[in-house]
DSSP file (Angstrom, degrees, kcal/mol; ACC not computed):
  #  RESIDUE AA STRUCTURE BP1 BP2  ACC     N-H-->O    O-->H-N    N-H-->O    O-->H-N    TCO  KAPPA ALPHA  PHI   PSI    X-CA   Y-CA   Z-CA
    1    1 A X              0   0    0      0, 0.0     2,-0.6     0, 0.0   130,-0.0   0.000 360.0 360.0 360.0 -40.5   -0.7  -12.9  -12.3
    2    2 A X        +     0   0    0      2,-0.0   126,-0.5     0, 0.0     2,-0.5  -0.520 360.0  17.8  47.0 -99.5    2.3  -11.2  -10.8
    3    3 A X  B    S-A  127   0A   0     -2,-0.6   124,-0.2   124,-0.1     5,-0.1  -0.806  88.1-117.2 -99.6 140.9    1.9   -7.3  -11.2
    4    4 A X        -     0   0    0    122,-3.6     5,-0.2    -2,-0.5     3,-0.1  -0.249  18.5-117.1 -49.4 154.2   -1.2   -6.2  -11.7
    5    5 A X  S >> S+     0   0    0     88,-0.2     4,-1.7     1,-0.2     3,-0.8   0.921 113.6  52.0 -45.3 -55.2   -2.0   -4.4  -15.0
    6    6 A X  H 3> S+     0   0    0      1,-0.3     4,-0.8     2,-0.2    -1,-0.2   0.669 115.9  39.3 -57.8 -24.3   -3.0   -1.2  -13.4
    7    7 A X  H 3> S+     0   0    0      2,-0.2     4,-1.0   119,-0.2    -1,-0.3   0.423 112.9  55.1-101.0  11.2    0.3   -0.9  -11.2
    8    8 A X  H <4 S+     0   0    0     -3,-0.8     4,-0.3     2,-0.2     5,-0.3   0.701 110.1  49.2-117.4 -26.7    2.7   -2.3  -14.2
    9    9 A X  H >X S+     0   0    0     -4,-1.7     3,-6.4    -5,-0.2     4,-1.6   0.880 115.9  46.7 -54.9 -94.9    1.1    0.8  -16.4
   10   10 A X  H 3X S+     0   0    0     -4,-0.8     4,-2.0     1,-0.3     6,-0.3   0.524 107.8  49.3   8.1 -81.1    1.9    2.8  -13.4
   11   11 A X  H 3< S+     0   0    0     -4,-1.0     4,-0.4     2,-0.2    -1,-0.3   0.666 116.6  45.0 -53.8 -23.6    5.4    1.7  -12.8
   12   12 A X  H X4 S+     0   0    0     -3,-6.4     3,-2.5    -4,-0.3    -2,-0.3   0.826 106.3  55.1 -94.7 -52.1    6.2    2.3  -16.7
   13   13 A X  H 3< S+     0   0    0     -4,-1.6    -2,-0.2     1,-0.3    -3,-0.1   0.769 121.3  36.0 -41.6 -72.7    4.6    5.6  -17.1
   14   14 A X  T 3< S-     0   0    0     -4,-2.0    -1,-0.3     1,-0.2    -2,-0.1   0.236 101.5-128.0 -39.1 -21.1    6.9    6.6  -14.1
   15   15 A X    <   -     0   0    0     -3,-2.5    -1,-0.2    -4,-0.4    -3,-0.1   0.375  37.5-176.3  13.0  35.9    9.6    4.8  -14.8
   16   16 A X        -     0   0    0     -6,-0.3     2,-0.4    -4,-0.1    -1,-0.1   0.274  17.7-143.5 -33.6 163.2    9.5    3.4  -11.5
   17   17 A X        +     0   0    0    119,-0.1     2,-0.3    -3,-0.1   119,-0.2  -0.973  39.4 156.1-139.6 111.1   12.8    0.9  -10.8
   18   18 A X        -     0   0    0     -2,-0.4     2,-0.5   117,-0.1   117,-0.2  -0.933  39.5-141.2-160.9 166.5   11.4   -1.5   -8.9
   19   19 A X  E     -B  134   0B   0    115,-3.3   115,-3.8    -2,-0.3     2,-0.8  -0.980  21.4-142.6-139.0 124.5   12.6   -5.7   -8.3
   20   20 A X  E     -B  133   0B   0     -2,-0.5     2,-0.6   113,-0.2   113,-0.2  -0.868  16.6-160.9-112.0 119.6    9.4   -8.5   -8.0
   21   21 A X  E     -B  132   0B   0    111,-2.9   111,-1.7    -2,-0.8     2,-0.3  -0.921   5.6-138.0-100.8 117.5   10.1  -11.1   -5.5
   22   22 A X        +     0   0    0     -2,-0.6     2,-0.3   109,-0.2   109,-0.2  -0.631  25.8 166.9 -59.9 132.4    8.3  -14.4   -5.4
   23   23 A X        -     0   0    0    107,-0.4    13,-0.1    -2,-0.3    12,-0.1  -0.917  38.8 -78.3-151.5 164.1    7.2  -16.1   -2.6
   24   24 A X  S    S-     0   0    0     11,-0.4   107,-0.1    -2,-0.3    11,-0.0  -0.334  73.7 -64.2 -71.6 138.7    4.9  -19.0   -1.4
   25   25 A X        -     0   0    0    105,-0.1     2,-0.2     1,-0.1   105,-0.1   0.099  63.3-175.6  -1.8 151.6    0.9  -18.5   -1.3
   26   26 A X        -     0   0    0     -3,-0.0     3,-0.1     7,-0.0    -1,-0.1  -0.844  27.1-167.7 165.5 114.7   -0.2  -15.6    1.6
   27   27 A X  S    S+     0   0    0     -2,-0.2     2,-0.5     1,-0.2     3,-0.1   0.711  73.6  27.4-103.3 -19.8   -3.5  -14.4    2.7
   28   28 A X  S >> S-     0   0    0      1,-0.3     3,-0.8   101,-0.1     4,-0.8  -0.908  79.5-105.6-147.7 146.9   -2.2  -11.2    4.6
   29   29 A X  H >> S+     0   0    0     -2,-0.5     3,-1.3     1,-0.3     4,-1.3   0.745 117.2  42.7 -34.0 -82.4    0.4   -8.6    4.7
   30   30 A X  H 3> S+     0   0    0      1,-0.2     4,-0.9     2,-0.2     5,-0.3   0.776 111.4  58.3 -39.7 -44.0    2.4   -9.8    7.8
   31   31 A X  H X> S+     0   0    0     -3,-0.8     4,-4.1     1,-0.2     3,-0.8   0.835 108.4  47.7 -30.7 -59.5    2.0  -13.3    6.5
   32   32 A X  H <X>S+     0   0    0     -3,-1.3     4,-1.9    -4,-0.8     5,-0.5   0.901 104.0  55.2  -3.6 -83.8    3.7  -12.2    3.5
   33   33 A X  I 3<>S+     0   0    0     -4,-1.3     5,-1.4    -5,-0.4    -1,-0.3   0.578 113.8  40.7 -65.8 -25.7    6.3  -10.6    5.0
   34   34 A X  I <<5S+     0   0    0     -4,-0.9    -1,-0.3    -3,-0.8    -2,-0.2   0.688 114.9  54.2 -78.7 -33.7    7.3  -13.9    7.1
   35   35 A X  I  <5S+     0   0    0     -4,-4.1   -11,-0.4    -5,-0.3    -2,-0.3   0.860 119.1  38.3 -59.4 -29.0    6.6  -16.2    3.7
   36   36 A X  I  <5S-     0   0    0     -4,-1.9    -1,-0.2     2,-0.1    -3,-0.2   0.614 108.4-126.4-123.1 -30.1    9.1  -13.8    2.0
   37   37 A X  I   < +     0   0    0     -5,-0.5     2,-0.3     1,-0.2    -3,-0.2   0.868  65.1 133.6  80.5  20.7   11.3  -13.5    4.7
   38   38 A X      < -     0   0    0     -5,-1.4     2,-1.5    -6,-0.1    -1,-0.2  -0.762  60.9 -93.1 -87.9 125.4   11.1   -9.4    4.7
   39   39 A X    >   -     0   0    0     -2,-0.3     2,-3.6     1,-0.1     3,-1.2  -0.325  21.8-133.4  -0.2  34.5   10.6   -7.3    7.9
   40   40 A X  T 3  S+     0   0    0     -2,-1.5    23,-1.7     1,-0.3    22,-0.6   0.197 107.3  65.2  -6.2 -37.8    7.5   -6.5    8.7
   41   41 A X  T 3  S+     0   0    0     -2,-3.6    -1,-0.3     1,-0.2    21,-0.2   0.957 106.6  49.6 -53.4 -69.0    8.4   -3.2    9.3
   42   42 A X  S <  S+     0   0    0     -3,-1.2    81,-1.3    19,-0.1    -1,-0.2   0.754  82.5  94.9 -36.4 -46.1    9.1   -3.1    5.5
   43   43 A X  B     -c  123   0B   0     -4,-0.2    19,-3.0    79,-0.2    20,-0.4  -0.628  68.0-147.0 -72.7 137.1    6.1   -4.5    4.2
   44   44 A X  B     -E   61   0C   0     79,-1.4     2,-0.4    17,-0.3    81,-0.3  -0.788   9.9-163.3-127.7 126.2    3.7   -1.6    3.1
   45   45 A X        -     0   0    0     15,-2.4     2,-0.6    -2,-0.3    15,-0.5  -0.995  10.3-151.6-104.0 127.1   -0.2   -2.4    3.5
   46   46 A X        -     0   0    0     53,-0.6     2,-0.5    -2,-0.4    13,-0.2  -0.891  15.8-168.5 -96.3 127.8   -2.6    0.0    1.6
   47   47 A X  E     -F   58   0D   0     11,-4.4    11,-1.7    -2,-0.6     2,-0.4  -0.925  23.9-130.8-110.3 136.4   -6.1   -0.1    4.0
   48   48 A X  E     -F   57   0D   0     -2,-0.5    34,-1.5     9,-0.3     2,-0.3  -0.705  26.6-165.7 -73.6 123.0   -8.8    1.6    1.9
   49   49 A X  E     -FG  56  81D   0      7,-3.0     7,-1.9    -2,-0.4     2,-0.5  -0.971   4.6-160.3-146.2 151.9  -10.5    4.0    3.7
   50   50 A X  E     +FG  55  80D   0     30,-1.8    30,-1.5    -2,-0.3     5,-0.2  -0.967  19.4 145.5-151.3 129.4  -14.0    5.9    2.9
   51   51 A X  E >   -F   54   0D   0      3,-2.9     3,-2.3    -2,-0.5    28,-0.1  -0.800  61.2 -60.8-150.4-175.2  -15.8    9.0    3.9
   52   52 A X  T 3  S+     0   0    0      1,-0.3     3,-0.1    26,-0.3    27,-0.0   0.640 129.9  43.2 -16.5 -51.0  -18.2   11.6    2.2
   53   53 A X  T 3  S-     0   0    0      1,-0.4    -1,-0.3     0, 0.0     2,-0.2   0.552 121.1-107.0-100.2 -15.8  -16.0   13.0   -0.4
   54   54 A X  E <   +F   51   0D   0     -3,-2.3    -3,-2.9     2,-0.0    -1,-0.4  -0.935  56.4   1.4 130.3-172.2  -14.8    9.4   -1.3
   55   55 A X  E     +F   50   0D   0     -2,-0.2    54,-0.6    -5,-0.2     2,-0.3  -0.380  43.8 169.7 -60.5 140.1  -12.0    7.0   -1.2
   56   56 A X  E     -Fh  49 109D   0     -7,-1.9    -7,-3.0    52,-0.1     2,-0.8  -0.997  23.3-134.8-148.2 165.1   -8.2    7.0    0.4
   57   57 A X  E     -F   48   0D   0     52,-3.2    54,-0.4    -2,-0.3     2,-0.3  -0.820  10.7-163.6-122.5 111.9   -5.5    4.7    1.1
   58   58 A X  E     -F   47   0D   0    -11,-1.7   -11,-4.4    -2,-0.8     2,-0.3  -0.562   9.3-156.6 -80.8 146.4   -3.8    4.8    4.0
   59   59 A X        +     0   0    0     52,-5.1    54,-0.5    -2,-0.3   -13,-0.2  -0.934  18.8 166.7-126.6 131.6   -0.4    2.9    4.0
   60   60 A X        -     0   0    0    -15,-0.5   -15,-2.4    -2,-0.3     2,-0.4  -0.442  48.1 -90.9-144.2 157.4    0.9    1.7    7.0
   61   61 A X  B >   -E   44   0C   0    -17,-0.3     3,-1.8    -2,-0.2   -17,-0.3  -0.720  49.1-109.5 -87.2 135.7    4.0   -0.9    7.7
   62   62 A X  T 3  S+     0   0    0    -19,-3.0   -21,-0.2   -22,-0.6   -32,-0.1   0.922 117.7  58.7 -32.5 -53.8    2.2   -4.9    7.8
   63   63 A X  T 3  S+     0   0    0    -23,-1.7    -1,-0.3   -20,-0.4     2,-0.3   0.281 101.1  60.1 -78.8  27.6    3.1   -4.8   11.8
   64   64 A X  S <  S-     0   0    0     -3,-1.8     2,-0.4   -24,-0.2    -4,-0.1  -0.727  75.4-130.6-115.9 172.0    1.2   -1.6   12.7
   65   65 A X        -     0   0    0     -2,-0.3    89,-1.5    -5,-0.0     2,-0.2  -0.981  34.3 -96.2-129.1 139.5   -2.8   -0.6   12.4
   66   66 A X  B     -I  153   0E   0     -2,-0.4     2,-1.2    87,-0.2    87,-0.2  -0.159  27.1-139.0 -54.9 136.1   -4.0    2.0   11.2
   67   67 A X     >  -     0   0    0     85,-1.0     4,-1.6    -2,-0.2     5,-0.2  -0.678  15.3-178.2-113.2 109.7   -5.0    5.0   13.2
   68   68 A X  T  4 S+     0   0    0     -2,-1.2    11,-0.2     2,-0.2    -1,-0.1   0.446  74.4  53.3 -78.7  -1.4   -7.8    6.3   12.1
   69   69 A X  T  > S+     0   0    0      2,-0.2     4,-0.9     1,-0.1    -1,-0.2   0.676 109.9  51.6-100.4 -19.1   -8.0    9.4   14.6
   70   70 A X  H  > S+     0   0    0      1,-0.2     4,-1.7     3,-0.1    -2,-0.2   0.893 108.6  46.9 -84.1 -32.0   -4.9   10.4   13.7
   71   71 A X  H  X S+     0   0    0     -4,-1.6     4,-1.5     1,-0.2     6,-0.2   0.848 117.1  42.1 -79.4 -18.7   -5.6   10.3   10.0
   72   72 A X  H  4>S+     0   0    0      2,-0.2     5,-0.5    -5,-0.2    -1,-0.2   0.906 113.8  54.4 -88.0 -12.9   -9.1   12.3   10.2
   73   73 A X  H ><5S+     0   0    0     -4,-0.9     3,-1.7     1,-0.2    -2,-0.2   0.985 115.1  39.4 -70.8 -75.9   -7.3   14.6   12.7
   74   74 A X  H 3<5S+     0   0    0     -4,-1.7    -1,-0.2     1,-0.2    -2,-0.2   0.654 126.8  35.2 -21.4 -36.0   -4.3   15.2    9.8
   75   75 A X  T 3<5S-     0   0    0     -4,-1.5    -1,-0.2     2,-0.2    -2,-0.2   0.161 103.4-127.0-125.8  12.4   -7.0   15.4    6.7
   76   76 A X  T < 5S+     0   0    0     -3,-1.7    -3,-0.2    -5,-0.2     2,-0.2   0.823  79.1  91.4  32.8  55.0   -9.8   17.1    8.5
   77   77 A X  S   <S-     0   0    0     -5,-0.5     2,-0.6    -6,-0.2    -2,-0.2  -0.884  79.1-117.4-141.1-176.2  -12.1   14.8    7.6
   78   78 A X        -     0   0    0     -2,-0.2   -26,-0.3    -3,-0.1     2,-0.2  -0.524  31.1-172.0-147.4 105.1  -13.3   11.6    9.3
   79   79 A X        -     0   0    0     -2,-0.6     2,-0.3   -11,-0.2   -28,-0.2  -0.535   9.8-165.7 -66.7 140.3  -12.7    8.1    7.4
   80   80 A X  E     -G   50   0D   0    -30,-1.5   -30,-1.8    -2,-0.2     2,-0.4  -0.549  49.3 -86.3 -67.3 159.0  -14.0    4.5    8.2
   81   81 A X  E     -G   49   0D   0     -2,-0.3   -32,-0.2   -32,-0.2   -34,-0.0  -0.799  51.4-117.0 -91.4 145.0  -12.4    1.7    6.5
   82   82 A X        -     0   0    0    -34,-1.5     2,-0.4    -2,-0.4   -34,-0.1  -0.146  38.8 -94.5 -74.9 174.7  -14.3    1.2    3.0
   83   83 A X    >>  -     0   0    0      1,-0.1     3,-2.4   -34,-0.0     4,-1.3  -0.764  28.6-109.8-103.0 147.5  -16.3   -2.2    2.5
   84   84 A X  H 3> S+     0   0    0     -2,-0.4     4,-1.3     1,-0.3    -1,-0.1   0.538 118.8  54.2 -15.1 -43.4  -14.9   -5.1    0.8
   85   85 A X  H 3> S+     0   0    0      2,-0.2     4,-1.6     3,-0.1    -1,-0.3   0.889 109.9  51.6 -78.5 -41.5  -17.1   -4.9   -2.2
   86   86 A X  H X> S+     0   0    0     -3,-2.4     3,-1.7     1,-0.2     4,-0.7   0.999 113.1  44.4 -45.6 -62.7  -15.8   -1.2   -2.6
   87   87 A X  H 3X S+     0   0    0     -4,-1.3     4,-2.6     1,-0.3    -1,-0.2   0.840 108.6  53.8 -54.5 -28.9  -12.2   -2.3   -2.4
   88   88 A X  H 3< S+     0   0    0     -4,-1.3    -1,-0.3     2,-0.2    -2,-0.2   0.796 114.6  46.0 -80.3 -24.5  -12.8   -5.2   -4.7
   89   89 A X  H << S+     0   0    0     -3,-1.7    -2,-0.2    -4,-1.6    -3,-0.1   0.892 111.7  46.7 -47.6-102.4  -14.3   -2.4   -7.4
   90   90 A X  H  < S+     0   0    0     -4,-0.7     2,-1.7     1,-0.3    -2,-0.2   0.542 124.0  34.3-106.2 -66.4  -11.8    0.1   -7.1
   91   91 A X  S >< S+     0   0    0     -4,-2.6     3,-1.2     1,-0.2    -1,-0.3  -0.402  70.9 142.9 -84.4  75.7   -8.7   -2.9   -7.5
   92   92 A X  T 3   +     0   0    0     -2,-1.7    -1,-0.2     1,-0.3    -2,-0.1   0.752  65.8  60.8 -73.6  -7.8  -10.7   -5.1  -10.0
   93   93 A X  T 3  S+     0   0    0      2,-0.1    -1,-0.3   -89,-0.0   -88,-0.2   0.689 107.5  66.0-101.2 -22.1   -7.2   -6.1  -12.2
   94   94 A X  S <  S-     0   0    0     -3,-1.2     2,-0.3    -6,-0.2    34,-0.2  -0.446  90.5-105.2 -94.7-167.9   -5.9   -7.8   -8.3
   95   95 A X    >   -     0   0    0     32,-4.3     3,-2.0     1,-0.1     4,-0.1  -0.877  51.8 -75.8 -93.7 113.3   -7.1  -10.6   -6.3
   96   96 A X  T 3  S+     0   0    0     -2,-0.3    -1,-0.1     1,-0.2    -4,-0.0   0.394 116.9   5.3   0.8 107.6   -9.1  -10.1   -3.1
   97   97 A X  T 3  S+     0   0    0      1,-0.1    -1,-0.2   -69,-0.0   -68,-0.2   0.583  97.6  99.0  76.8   0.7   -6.8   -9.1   -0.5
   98   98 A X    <   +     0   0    0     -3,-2.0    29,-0.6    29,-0.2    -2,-0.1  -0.013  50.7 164.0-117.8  37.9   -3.7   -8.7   -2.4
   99   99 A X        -     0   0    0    -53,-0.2   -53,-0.6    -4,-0.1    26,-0.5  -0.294  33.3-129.4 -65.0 132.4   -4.2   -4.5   -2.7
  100  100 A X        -     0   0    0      1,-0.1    26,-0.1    24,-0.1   -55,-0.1  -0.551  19.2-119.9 -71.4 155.5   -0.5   -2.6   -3.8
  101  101 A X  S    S+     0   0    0     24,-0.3    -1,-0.1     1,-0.1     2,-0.1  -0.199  89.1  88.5 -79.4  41.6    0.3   -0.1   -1.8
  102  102 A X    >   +     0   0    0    -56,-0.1     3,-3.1     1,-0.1     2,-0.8  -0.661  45.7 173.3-131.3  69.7    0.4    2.6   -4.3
  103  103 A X  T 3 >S+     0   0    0      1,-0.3     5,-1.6     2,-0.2   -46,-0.1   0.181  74.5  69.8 -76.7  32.7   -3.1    4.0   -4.6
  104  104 A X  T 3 5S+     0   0    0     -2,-0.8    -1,-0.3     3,-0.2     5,-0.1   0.303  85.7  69.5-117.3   5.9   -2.3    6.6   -6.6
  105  105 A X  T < 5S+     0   0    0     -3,-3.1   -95,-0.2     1,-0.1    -2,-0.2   0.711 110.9  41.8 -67.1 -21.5   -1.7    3.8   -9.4
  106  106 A X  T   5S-     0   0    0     -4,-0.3    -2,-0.1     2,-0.1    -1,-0.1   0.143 126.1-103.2-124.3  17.4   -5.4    3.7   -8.9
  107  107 A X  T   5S+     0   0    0      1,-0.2     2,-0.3     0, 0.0    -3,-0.2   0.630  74.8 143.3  74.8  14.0   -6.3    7.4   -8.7
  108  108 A X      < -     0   0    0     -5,-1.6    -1,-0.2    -6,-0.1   -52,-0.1  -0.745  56.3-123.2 -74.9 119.0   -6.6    7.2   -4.9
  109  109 A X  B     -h   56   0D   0    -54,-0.6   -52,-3.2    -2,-0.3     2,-0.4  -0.495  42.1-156.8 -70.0 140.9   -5.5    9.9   -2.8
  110  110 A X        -     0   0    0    -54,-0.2     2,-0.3    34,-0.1   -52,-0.2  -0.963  19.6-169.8-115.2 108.3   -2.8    8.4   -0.2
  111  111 A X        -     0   0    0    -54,-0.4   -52,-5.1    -2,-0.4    38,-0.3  -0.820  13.9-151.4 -68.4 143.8   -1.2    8.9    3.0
  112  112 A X  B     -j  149   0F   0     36,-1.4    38,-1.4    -2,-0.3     2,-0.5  -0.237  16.6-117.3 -99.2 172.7    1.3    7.5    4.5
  113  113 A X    >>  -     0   0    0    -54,-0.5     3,-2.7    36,-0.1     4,-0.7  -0.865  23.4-134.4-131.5 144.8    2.8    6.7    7.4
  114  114 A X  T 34 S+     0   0    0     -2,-0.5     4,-0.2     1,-0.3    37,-0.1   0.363  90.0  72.9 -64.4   4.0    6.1    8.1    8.3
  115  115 A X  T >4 S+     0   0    0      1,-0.2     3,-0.6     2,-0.2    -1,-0.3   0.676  90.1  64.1 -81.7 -19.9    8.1    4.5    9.6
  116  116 A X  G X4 S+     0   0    0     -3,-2.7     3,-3.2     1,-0.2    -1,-0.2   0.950  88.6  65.8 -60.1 -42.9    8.3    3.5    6.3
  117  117 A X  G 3< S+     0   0    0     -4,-0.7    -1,-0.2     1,-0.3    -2,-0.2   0.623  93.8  56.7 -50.5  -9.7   10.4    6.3    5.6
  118  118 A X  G <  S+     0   0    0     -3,-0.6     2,-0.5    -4,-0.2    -1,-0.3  -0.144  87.5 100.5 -96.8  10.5   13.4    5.1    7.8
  119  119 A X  S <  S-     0   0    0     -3,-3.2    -3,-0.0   -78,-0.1    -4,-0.0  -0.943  74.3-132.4-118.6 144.2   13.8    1.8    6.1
  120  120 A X  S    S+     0   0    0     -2,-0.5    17,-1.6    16,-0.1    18,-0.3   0.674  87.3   5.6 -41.4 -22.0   16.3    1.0    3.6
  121  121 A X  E    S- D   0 136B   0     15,-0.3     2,-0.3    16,-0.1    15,-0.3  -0.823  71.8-134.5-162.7 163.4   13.9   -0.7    0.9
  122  122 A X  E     - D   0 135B   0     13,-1.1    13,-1.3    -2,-0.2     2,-0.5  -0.997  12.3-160.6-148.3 154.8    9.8   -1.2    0.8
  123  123 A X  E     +cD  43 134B   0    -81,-1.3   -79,-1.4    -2,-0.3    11,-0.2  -0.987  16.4 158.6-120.2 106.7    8.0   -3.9    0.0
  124  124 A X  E     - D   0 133B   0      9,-0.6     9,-2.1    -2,-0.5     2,-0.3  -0.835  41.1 -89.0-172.4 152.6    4.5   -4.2   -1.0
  125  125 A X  E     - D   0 132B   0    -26,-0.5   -24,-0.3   -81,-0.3     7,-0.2  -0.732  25.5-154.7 -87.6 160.2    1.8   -6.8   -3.0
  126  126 A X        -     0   0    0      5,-1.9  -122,-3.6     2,-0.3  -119,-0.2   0.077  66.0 -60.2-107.6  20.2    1.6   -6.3   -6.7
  127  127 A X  B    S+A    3   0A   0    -29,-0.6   -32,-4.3     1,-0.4     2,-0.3   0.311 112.3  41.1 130.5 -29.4   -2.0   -7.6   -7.1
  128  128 A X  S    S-     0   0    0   -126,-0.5     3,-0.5     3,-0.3    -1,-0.4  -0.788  89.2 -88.0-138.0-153.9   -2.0  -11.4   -5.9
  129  129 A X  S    S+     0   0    0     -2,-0.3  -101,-0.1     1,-0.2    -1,-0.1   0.777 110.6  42.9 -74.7 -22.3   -0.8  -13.4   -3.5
  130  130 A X  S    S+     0   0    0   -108,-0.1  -107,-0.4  -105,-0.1     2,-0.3  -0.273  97.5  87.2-132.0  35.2    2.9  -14.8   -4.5
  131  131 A X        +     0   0    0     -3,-0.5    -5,-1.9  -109,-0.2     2,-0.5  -0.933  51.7 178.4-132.2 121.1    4.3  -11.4   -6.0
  132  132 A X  E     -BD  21 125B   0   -111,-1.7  -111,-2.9    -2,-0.3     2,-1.0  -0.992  18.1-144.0-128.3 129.3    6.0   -8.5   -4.1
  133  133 A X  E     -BD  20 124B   0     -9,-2.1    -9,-0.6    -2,-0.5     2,-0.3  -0.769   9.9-161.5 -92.3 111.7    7.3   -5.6   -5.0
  134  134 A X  E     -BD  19 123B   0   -115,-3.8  -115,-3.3    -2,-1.0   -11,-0.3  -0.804   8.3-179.0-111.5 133.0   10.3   -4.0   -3.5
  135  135 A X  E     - D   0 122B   0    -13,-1.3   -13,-1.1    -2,-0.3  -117,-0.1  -0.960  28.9-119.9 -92.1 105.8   11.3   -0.2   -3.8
  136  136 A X  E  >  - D   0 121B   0    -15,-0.3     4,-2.0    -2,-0.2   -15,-0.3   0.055  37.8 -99.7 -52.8 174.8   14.4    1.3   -2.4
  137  137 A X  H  > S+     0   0    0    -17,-1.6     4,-4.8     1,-0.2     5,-0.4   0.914 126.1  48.2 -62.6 -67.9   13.8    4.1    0.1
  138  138 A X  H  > S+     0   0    0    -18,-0.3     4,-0.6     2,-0.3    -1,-0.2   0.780 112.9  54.0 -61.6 -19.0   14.4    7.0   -2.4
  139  139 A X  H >> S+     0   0    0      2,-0.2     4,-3.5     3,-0.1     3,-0.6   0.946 110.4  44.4 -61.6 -74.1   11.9    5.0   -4.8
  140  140 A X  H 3X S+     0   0    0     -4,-2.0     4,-1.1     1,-0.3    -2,-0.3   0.672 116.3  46.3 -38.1 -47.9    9.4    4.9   -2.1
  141  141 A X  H 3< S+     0   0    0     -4,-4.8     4,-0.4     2,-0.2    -1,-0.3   0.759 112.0  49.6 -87.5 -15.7   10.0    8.8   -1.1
  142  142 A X  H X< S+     0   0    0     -4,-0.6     3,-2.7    -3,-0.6    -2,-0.2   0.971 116.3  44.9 -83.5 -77.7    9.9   10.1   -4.9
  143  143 A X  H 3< S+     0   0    0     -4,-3.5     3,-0.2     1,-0.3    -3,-0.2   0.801 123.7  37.1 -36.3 -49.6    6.4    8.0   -5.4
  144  144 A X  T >< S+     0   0    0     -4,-1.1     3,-2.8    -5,-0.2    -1,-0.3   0.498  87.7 101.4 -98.3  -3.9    5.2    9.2   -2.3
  145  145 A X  T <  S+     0   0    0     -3,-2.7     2,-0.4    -4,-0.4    -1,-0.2   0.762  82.6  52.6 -76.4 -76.7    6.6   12.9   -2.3
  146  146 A X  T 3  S+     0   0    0     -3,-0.2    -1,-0.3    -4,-0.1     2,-0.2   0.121  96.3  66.1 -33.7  -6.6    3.5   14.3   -3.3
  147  147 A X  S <  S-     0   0    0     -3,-2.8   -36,-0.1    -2,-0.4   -35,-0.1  -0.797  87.3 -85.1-113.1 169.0    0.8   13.0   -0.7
  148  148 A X        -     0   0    0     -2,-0.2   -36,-1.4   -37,-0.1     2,-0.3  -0.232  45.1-178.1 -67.3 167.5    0.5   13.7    3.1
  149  149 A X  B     +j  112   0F   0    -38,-0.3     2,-0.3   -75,-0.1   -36,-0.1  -0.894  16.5 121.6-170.5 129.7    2.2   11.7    5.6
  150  150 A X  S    S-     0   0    0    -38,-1.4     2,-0.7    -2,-0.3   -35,-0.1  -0.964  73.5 -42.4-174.8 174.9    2.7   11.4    9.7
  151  151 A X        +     0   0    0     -2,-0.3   -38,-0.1   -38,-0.2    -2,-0.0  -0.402  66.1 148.9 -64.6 102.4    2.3    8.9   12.2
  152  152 A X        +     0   0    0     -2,-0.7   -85,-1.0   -40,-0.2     2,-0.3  -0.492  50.7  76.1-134.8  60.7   -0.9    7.3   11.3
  153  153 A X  B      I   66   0E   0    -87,-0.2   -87,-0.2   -93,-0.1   -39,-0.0  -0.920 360.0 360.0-150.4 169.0   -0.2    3.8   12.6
  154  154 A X              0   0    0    -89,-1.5   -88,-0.1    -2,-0.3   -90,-0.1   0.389 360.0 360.0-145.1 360.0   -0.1    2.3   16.2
């Protein structure tokens, strides 16, 4: 598949600058990020997360979890993670498990978390399993320069 449809719109509208790395079969971000030979730290997960008003994506580095007290504390609201069947709506153009971490390609409000910002380059799936998308740093803060962001990992 390589990039999804919805993020390859995305990335042209924007004119996003962005490099797709191939890499062996992967069922989960850190997995990834050792198949690829990337950082963990570097590799960007978007967790889908769901409360009253709707959907949001936190994005977090592969080796952290989300913190979810920290995010409802931050958005004055209070999120769960959304269910499987949601997430699988909301990205139908990926595969199951292979969400980017640019939910505003998909009209998702996003937060972030602020360790990405300290690394040179970011890293991310584009929609399946053997595709990654790498950003520089300044890519990755221009995309992101319009949503909140703080320490919402642990």
């Amino acid at each position: 598949m390589s990039v999804s449809p919805t993020l390859q719109s995305y990335l042209n509208r924007g004119d996003i600058p962005y490099r797709l790395i191939r890499h062996p079969y992967t069922e989960t971000s850190l997995s990834t990020a050792i198949s690829a030979h990337v950082p963990a730290r570097r590799m960007a997960k978007g967790v889908v997360l769901r409360d009253d008003e709707g959907f949001m994506m936190a994005v977090v580095p592969s080796d952290r979890r989300v913190d979810l007290q920290a995010i409802n504390r931050q958005m004055g609201r209070v999120f769960s993670p959304a269910a499987q069947k949601d997430v699988r709506i909301l990205f139908r153009d990926c595969n199951k498990g292979a969400v980017p971490a640019l939910g505003q390609a998909y009209n998702l409000k996003v937060i972030w978390d602020d360790h990405l910002a300290s690394e040179p380059d970011c890293y991310m799936e584009a929609g399946d399993h053997q595709d990654l998308l790498c950003i520089s740093q300044s890519t990755f803060k221009k995309v992101m320069s319009e949503n909140p962001h703080g320490m919402i990992s642990h």
